[in-house]
C-alpha positions in Angstrom: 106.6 105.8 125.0 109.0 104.0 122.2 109.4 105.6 118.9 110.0 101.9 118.1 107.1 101.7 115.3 106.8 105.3 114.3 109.9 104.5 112.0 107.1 102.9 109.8 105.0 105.7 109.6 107.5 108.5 109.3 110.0 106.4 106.8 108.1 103.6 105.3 110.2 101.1 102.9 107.0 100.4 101.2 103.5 102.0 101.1 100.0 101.0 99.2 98.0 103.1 98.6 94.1 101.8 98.6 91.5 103.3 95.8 93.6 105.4 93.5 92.8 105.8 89.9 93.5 107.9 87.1 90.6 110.5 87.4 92.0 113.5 87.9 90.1 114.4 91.0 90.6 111.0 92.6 91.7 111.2 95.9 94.0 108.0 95.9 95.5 109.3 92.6 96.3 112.9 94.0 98.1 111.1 97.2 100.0 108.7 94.8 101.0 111.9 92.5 102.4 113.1 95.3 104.5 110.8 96.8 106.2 109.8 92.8 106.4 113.6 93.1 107.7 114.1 96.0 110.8 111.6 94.8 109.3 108.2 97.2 112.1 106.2 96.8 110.4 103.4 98.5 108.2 100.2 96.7 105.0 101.4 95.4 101.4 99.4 94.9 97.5 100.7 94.1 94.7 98.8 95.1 91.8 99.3 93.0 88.8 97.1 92.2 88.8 98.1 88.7 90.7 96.4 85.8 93.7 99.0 86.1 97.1 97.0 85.6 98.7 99.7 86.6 97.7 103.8 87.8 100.3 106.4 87.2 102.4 104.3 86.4 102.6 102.0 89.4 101.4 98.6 89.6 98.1 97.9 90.5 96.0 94.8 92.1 92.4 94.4 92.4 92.1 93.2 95.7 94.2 93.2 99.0 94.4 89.9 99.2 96.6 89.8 95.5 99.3 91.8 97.3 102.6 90.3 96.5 104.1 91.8 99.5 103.0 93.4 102.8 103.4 97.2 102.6 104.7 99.0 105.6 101.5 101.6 105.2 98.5 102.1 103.4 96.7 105.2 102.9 93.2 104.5 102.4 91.6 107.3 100.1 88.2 105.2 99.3 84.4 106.8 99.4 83.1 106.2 103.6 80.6 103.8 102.8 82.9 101.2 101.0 
């Protein structure tokens, strides 16, 4: 098997990450806290469907389709049924 696209996943230059918000028990935000934590030095982006320009700092769109680029990985962190 090639590691050929794990490089992605393992080391992404970019990442999105889908449904954080600024509650404190968010999901999304917690992951995104992380990773600014953690020292990402990659491109950041939130998606969130609420008027947020930007959550934690970090720029934020309301829909996926308002990307400006195409992120090397999202992490999802939205509710099952949406």
């Amino acid at each position: 098997m090639s590691t050929r696209y794990l490089e992605s996943l393992f080391n992404p230059a970019s990442i999105v990450v889908i449904g954080a918000s600024e509650r404190s028990n968010s999901l999304g935000g917690m992951v995104l806290r992380n990773l600014m934590g953690g020292g990402y030095p990659g491109k950041l982006l939130v998606v969130n469907q609420n008027d947020y320009d930007n959550v934690h700092g970090v720029p934020c769109v309301k829909k996926v389709a308002k990307m400006d680029f195409s992120p090397e990985l999202a992490i999802i962190c939205t509710p099952p049924d949406t």
